[in-house]
ROSE-4610 file (N, C-alpha, C; in Angstrom, 1 decimal, always signed):
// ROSE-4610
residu = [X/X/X/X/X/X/X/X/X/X/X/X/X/X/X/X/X/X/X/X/X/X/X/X/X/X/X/X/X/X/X/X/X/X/X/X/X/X/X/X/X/X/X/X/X/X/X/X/X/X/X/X/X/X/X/X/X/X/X/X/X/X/X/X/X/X/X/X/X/X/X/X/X/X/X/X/X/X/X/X/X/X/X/X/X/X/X/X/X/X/X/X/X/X/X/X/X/X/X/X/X/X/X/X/X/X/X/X/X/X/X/X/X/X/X/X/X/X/X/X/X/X/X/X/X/X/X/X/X/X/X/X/X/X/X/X/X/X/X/X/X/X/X/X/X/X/X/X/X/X/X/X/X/X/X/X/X/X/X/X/X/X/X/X/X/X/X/X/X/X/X/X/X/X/X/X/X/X/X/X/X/X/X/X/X/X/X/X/X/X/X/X/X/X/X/X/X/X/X/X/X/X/X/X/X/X/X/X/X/X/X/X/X/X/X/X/X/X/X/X/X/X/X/X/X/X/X/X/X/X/X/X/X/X/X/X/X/X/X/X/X/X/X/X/X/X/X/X/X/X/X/X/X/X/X/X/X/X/X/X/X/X/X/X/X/X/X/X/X/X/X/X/X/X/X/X/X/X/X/X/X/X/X/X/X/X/X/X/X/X/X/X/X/X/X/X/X/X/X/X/X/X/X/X/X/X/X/X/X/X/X/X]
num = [1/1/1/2/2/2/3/3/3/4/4/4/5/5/5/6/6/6/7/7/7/8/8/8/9/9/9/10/10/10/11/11/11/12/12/12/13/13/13/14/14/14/15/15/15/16/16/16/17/17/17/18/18/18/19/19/19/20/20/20/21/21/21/22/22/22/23/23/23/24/24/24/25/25/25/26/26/26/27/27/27/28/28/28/29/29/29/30/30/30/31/31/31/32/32/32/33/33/33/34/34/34/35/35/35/36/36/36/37/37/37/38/38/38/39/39/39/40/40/40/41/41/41/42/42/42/43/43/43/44/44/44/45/45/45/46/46/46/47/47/47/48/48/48/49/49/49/50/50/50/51/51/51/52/52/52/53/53/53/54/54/54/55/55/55/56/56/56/57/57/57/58/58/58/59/59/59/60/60/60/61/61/61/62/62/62/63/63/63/64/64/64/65/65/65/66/66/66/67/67/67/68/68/68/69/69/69/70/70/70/71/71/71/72/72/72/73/73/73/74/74/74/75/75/75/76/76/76/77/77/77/78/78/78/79/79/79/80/80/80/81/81/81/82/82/82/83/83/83/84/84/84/85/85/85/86/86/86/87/87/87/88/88/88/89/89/89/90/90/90/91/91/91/92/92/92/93/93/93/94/94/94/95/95/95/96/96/96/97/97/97/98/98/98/99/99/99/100/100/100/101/101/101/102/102/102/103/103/103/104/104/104]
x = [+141.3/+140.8/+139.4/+139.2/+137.6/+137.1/+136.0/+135.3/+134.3/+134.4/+133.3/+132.6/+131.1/+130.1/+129.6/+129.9/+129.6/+128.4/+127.3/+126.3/+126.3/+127.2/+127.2/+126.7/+125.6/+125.1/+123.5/+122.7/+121.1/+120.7/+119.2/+118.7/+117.8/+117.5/+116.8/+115.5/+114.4/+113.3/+112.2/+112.1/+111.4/+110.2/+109.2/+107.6/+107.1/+106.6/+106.3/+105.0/+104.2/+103.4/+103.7/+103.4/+103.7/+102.9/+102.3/+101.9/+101.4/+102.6/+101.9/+102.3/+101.3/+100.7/+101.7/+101.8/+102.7/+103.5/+103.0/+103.7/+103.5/+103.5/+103.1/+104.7/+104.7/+105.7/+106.3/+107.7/+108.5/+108.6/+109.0/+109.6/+110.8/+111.6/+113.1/+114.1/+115.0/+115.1/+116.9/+117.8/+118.9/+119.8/+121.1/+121.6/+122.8/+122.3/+123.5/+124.8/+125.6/+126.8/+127.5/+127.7/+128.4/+129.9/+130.7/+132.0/+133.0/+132.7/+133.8/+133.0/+133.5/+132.8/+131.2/+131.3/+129.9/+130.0/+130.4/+130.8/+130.1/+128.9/+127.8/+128.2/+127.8/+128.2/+126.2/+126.2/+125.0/+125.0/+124.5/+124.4/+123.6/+123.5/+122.4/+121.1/+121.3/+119.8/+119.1/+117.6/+116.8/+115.5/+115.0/+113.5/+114.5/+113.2/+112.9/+113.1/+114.6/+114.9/+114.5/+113.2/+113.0/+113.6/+113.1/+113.7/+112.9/+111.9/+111.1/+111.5/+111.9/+112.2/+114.2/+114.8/+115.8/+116.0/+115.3/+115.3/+115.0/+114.0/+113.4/+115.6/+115.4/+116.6/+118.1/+118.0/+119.1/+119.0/+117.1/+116.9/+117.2/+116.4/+117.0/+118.9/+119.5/+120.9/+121.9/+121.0/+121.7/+121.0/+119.9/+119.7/+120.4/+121.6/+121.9/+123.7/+124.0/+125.0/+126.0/+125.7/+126.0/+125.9/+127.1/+126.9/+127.4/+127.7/+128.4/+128.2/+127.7/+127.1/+127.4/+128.0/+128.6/+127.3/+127.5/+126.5/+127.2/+127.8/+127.8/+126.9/+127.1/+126.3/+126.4/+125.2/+125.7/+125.8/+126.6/+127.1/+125.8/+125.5/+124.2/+123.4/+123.7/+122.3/+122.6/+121.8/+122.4/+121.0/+121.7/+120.6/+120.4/+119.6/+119.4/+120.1/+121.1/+121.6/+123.0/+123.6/+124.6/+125.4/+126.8/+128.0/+129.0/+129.5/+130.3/+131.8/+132.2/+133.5/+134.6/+135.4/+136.3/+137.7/+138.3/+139.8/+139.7/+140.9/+141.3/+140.6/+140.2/+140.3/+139.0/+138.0/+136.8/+136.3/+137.3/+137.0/+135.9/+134.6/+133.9/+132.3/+132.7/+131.6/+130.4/+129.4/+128.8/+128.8/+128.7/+128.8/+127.9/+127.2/+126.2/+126.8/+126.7/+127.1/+125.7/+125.2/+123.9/+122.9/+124.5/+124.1/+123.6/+123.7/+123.4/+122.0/+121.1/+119.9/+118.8/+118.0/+117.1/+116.2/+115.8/+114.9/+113.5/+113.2/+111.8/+111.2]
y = [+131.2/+131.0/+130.3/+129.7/+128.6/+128.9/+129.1/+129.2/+128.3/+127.7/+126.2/+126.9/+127.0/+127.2/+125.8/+125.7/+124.7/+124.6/+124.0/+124.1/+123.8/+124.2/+123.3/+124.0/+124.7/+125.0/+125.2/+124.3/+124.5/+125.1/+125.3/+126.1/+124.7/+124.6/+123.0/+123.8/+123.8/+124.2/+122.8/+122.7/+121.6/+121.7/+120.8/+120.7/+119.8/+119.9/+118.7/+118.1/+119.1/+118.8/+118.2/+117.1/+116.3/+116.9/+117.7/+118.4/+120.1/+120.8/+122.4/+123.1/+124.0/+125.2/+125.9/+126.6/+127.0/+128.0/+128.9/+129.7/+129.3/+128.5/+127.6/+128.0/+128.5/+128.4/+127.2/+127.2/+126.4/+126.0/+124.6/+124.1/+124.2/+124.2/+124.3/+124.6/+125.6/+126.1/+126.2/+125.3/+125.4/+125.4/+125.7/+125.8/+124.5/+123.8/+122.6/+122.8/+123.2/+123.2/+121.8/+121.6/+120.4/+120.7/+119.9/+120.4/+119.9/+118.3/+117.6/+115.8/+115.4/+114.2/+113.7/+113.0/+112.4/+113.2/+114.3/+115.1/+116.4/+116.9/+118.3/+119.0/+120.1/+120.9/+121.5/+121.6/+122.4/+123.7/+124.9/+126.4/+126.5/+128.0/+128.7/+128.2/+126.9/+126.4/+127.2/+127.5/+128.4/+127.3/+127.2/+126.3/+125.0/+123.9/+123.3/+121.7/+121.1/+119.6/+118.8/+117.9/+116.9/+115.4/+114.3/+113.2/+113.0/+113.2/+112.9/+113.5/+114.8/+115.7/+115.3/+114.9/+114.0/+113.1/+112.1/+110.9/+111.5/+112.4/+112.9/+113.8/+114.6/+115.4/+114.1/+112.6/+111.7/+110.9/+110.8/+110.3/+110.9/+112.4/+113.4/+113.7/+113.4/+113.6/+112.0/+111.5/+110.0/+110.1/+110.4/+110.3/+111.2/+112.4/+113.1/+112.9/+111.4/+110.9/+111.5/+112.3/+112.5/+111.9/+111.2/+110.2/+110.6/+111.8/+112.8/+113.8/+114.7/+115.7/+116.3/+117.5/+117.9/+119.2/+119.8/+121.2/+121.9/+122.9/+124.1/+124.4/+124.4/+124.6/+125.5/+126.5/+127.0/+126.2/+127.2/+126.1/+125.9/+124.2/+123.9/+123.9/+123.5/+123.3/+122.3/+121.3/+119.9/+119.8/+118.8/+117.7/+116.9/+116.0/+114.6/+113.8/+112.9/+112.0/+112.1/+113.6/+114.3/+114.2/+114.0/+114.1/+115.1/+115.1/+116.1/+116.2/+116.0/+116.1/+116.5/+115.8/+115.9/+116.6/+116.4/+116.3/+116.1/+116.9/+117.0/+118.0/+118.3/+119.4/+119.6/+118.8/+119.0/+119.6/+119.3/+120.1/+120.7/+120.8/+121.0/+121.4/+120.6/+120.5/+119.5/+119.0/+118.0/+117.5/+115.6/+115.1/+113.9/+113.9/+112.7/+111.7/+110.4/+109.6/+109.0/+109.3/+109.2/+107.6/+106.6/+105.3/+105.2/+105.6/+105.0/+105.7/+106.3/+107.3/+106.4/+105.7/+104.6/+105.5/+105.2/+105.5/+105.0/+104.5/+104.0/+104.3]
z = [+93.7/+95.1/+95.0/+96.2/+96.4/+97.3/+97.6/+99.0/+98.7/+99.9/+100.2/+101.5/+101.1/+102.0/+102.9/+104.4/+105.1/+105.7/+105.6/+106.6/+108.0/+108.8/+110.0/+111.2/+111.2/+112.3/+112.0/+112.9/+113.2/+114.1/+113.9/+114.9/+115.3/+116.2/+116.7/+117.7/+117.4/+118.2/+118.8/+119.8/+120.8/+120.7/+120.1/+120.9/+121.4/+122.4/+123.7/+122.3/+122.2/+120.9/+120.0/+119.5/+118.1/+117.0/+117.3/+115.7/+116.2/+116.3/+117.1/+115.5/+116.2/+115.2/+115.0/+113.2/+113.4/+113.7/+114.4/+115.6/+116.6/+117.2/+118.7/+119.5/+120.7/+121.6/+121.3/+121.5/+121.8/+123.3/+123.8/+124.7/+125.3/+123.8/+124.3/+122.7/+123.0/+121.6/+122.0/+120.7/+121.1/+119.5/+119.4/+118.2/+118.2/+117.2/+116.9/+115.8/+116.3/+116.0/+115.1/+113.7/+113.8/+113.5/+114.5/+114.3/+113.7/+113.4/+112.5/+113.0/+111.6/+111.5/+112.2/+113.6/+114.0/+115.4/+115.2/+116.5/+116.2/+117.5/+117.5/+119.0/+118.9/+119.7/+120.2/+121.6/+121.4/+122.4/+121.7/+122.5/+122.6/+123.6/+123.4/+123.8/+124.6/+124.8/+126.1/+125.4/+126.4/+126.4/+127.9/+128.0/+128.8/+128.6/+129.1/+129.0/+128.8/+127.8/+128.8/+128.6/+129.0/+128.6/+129.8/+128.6/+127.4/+127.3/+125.6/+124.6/+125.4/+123.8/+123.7/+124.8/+124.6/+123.7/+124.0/+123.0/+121.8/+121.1/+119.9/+119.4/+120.7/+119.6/+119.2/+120.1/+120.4/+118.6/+118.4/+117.1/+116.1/+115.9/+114.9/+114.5/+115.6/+115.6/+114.6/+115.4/+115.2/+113.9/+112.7/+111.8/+111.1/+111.5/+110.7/+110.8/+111.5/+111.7/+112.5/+113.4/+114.8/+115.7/+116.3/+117.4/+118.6/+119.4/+120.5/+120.0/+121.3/+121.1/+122.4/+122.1/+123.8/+124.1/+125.7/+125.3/+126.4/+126.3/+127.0/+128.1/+129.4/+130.4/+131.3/+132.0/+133.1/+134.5/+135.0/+136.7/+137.1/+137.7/+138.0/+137.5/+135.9/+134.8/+134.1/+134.2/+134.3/+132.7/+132.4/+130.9/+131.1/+130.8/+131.6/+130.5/+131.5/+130.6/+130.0/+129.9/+130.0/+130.7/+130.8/+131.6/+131.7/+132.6/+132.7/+132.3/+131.4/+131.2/+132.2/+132.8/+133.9/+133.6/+132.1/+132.2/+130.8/+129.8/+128.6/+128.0/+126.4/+126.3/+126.2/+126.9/+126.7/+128.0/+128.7/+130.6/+130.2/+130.9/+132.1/+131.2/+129.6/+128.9/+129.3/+128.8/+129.2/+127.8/+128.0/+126.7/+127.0/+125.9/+126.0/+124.2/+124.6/+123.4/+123.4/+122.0/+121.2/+121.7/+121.6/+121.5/+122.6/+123.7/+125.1/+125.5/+125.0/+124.8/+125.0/+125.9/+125.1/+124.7/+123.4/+122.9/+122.8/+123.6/+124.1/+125.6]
């Protein structure tokens, strides 16, 4: 028998702060799921996703070769930049594709 331990889930914590202390409140605190190839999942997000800390989580992701990244939402809790998945088996997730993020 083999058992292969997978790393595929983060805990991803936000600071509007570019250098906060190290117990400093978080902004926005969510868990990344990776689920197969350049494809992430994101839960459990609590706070506050702006577009800055967007772009920052669009760079971190795209540097860990994640290029779609869906998130779990409640009704009326929208991400900026996120879409809503209409139809197939992703119904009524929101999905953002990395590449279209400007990062500037």
């Amino acid at each position: 028998m083999t058992i292969r331990v997978v790393d595929s889930v983060s805990e991803l914590r936000f600071y509007e702060d570019s250098d906060p202390a190290p117990m400093a409140r978080n902004d926005c605190v969510c868990v990344l799921h990776r689920w197969w190839g350049p494809i992430g999942m994101l839960t459990l997000m609590n706070g506050d996703m702006s577009r800055k800390l967007l772009r920052e989580l669009a760079d971190e992701l795209i540097n860990r070769g994640i290029r779609v990244v869906f998130a779990d939402r409640a009704p009326g809790r929208q991400l900026p930049l996120f879409r809503l998945v209409d139809d197939g088996d992703f119904k009524g997730l929101h999905r953002l594709v990395l590449a279209e993020v400007p990062l500037s």
